[in-house]
N, C-alpha and C positions, 0 to 999 in steps of 0.2 A: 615309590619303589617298594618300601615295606608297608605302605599299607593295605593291602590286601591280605597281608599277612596276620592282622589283628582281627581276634575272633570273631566279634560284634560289630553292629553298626555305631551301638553305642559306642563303644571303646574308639571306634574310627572317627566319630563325630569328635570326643572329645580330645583326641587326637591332632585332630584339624585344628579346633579350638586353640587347644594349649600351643602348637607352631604359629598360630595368632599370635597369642599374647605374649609369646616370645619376641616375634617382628616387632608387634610393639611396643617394647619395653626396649629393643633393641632401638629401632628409629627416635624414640625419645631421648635416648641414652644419647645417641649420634647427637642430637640437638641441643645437646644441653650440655656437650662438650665443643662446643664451636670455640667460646668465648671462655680460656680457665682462669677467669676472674672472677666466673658467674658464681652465684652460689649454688649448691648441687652440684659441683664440676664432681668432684673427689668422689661423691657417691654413684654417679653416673660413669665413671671412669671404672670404678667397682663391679658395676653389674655388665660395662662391657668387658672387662677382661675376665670374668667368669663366665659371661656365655662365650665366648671364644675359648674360654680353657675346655668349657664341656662339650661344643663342639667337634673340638681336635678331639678329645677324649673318644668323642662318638665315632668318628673316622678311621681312629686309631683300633677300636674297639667293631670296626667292621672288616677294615682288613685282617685283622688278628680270626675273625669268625668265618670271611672268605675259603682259608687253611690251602693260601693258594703256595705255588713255589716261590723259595725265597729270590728269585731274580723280579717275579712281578709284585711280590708284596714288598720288597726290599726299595724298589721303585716309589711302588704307592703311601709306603712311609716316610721316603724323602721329600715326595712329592706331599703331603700330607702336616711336615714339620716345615717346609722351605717357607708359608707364608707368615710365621711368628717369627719375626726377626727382633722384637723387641725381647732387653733383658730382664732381669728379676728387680732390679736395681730404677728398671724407667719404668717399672708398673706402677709404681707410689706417685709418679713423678705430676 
């Protein structure tokens, strides 16, 4: 959706890339929290709850750029906050 938006090919290539190696840091991340006995649980529980944090971030940071009315941006931030249901307190956990 926004990349056409980026100037270069280059920039779009490396673009591509870098939502790569997010999936994959993500999917590892997923796998290496199956079992929280494993070791690496606590680090992989780390790197997901900060690409979920920067995710919402980004979400939040498109509705906000949309400049739409607040009955539909009002929406798309509830809609936007409703799937973080965990608190501050299970992030460590």
């Amino acid at each position: 959706m926004l990349l056409p938006a980026v100037p270069t090919r280059l920039l779009q290539v490396a673009v591509i890339l870098s939502a790569g190696l997010f999936l994959i840091l993500a999917f590892y991340s997923l796998y290496a929290t199956v079992e929280p006995g494993q070791p690496g649980f606590r680090r992989a529980r780390f790197w997901l709850d900060l690409l979920s944090s920067g995710v919402a971030l980004l979400l939040f940071l498109f509705v906000y750029q949309s400049r739409t009315r607040s009955l539909l941006s009002g929406t798309l931030i509830a809609l936007t906050a409703a799937p973080n249901k965990r608190t501050s307190a299970q992030m460590f956990l």
